[in-house]
C-alpha angles and dihedrals in degrees: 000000000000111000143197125299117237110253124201122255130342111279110252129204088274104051121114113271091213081049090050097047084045092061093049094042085059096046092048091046093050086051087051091241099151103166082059097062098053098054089049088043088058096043090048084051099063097042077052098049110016117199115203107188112212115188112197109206146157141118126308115307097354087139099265096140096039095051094046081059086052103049091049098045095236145089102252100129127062122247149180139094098284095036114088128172115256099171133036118258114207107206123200144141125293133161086232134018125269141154130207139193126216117199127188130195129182117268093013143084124263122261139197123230113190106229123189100260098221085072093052082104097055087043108125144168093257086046110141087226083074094074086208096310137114125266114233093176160309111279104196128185114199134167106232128137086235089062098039094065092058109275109137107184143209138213116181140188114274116266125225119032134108095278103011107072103139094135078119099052089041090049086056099062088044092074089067092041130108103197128020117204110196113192130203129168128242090239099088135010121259116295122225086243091068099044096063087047091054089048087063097039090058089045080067115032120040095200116065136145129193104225106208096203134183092045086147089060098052129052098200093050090121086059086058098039082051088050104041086058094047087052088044092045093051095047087061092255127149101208141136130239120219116188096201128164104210079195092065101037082055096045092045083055094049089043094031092229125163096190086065098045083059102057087047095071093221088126098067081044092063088051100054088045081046098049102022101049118010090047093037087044085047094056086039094068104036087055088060096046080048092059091038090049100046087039085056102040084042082058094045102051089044084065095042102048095045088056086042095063103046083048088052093034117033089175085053101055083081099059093039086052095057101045088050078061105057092048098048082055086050081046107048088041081060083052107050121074087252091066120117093241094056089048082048094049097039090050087048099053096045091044091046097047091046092051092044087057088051104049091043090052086054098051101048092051095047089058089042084045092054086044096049092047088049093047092048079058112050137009116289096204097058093053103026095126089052098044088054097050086052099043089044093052099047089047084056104043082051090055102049085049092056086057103051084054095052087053091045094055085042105067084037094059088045085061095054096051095045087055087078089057140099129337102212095028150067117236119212118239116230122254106243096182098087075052095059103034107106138147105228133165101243113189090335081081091077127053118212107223127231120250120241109275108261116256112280124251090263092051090053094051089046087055090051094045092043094054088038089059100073094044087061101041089049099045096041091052092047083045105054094072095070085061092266125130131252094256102051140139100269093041094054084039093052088044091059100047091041087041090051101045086055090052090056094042091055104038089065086048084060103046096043083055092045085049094046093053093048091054095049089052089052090057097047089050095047087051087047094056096039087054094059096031096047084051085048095049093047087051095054099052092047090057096052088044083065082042098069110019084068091049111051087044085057089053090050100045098045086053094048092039084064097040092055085044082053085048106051090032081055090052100038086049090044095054095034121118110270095239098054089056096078097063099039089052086056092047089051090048100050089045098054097054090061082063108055095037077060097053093056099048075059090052090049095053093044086047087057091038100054094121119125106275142164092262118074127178122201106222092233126174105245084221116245100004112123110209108232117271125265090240104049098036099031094228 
């Protein structure tokens, strides 16, 4: 077997992590582990070129374009009273400007269409770049020092609104972000609306901040800022809250004033953005090296000690032989599709798709339920606006807690399955967040229709006139007979009470048929939106069953991939000439040692890196491997 190259002195706590990934790439590739390398490759490429996602939300013209302007230093997104963002726009560095579509169909791939990026603010959903499709989202390019360092930044459609619920799309990008910036304006305190999307923002993303704008606008901001933490306080949420004046951050760049750079509050911004999500995101990586580099160094010494001990013992290689056996045929049943795991996975999924549907149904009938029994009690045309902003912000909000459950279960599930794995390691958890991130339409994906315009004055009064007609005409015959004439008292009288009686007839015809037809609105929106939702929730199982399917056969092959490499190293030591064994014993220890000199520079960094983060492991037993003595491997 090829082993491992020797590498130079043990790694200490100050060596280079990308120095340190280098070292073990080489020694796995020397070891043709392959599938080694291109974990560790991946790993070394984002310590090399970090990605921290930013996603800019909050509720219609709270200021998010024009602050994303402002923290860049540059006019990208489009802004003005009567301009609003309908598609997301993804920000990120680029040596010259440039600006992308992706579209999306059903039943086909994405593509990319290149679009002139000074018309990124015109871009809407009706755009003739979109060929017919549906725009997912702007993909920019832009050279700015913000974006260089990492930052990839996005501004969202605003949440909350009769037409523009998309609190649900924007809550599935938050799973793969690593900050969440919420804005609100000073104008008003938090809503209760936002603060129950807040509440989910903050169940998928750990790091949020609620930005207070347009300080500059109003004097009794402070009064606000004093009340929306109050509000956050009292709904159990850890969050802080950022006063910032886009206004002023764009006017200190043109003058060139620190002074005012200063009163804009950007600069705590750029701390929390300094503390909160470069050094989280820091720990963050090098707790991930640290579990690549203790996985790897876990697979290498498996290999070495097993050929170790055949070396030292030879009337032990056939014990270890044996035992290496047995656990390549543990491991190749967690391969195969009859494995326990796979019949774990498969159950889950199923239970948990059908459940998702479930729960989303219910909900959705519960909020068509609440609609029908207000409409029964009061006149829909009269509040039609305000039954549709309600009805399209609890659809919404449903929505977004459908998802949270369906991450929830998610990571739950990902427990179960990681239970049938591995006896000496920990195995890594997937990370169901790329899964879940999706750009859906929510509640934006129905339209709740208008109700019919009520009857005009002069229709009224014909209706009244119609009905008083017969009541006149009754009376005055049945009148003339007494010698009256045909218009009399009794007969107009008679024409009013009979006239108005038909009115009012007619007016709660009218508004049963008005009710009847809102309600019949409200079903064919909630349908509407149970149609797309219930697509978008089926695709997102299916992609964490991906998910997590991938990942734990990679864990299983990877493990079978070095018990068969323990196995064939055993054999070719056992049967090996007796004087060649000298040397290659010293080679193995010294090797070894590297190893586990390396593994512990993996259980330092872990150690330092113990803080709470996205990526979890489930300390699992790999079944039947032994891990190699202290004495031969020196572990």
């Amino acid at each position: 077997m090829t082993t491992p190259a020797k590498t130079s002195a043990a790694p200490s706590a100050a060596t280079p992590l990308l120095t340190v990934l280098g070292d073990t790439i080489e020694a796995a590739r020397a070891a043709d582990r392959d599938d080694l390398v291109v974990r560790l490759e991946a790993v070394a490429q984002r310590v090399r070129d970090p990605r921290r996602r930013i996603v800019v939300t909050g509720q219609l013209e709270q200021g998010k374009s024009r602050f994303v302007n402002a923290l860049l230093g540059l006019d990208v997104c489009r802004v003005g009273d009567d301009q609003t963002t309908t598609i997301p726009l993804q920000l990120e560095y680029g040596p010259v400007p440039r600006a992308e579509l992706v579209l999306t169909a059903p039943g086909a791939s994405d593509i990319r269409v290149e679009v002139p990026f000074d018309e990124i603010g015109s871009l809407d959903a009706r755009s003739p770049y979109a060929q017919g499709r549906q725009i997912a989202r702007i993909e920019a390019a832009v050279p700015n020092q913000l974006l260089s360092e990492g930052i990839v930044l996005v501004d969202t459609p605003g949440v909350g609104g009769h037409s523009s619920a998309y609190s649900a799309a924007v809550l599935g990008m938050v799973p793969a972000a690593d900050a969440v910036l919420l804005l609100s304006d000073a104008s008003t305190e938090l809503t209760e609306p936002e603060l129950s999307f807040l509440r989910q923002v903050k169940e998928l993303c750990p790091t949020v901040a609620v930005l207070l704008t347009k300080v500059d606008m109003y004097p009794h901001w402070r009064q606000v800022a004093e009340a929306d933490r109050g509000h956050i306080a009292r709904s159990g949420l850890e969050i802080p809250m950022l006063p910032v004046s886009s206004l002023l951050r764009a006017h200190a760049l043109r003058t060139n004033s620190a002074q005012l750079g200063r009163e804009s509050g950007f600069g705590a911004l750029f701390a929390f953005l300094k503390e909160q999500v470069v050094a989280r995101d820091q720990v963050s990586t090098r707790a991930a090296v640290a579990r690549e580099l203790h996985s790897a160094a876990e697979h290498l010494a498996l290999v070495l000690g097993s050929e170790l001990i055949a070396l030292r013992d030879p009337e032990r290689s056939d014990d270890a032989i044996r035992e290496l056996q047995r656990a390549r045929t543990a491991a190749e049943d967690l391969r195969r599709s009859s494995g326990y795991w796979q019949q774990t996975l498969q159950d889950g999924i199923t239970d948990l798709m059908s459940d998702i549907d479930h729960d989303l149904r219910e909900r959705l009938r519960a909020v068509a339920h609440t609609a029908e029994d207000w409409i029964d009690e009061h006149d829909p045309g009269r509040h039609w606006q305000a039954i549709a902003e309600w009805l399209t912000g609890t659809v919404d909000t449903a929505l977004g807690d459908n998802l949270l459950w369906t991450h929830t279960r998610a990571e739950t599930l990902a427990e179960r399955v990681a239970e049938h794995f591995g006896k000496a390691s920990a195995v890594d958890l997937p990370d169901v967040d790329n899964a879940m991130d999706a750009e859906g339409t929510g509640a934006a994906a129905g339209t709740l229709a208008g109700l019919e315009p009520d009857i005009s004055v002069t229709s009224k009064v014909l209706v009244g006139l119609r009905g008083s007609y017969g009541g006149v005409l009754m009376v005055g015959l049945a009148s003339t007979l007494a010698g009256l004439a045909l218009l009399n008292p009794l007969s107009i009288g008679a024409g009013v009470l009979v006239g108005g009686k038909a009115y009012k007839d007619d007016k709660q015809l009218r508004l049963a048929r008005k009710r009847a037809e809102a309600k019949a609105a409200v079903r064919r929106f909630v349908d509407d939106v149970a149609f797309q939702a219930g697509k978008e929730a089926k695709d997102r199982m299916h992609r964490i069953h991906r998910a997590l399917r991938d990942h734990f056969t990679g864990v299983a092959e990877r493990s079978l991939r070095s018990i068969d490499a323990s196995l064939k190293a055993a054999q070719d030591a056992a049967n090996s000439a007796v004087n060649s064994r000298s040397g290659r014993r010293g080679e193995l220890e010294h090797q070894l040692v590297r190893v586990a000199e390396l593994r512990r520079y993996a259980d330092g960094m872990l150690e330092l890196t113990s803080a709470p983060g996205r990526q979890r492991s489930y300390s699992a037993p790999s079944p039947g491997v032994r891990p190699v003595p202290a004495e031969d491997g020196r572990r």
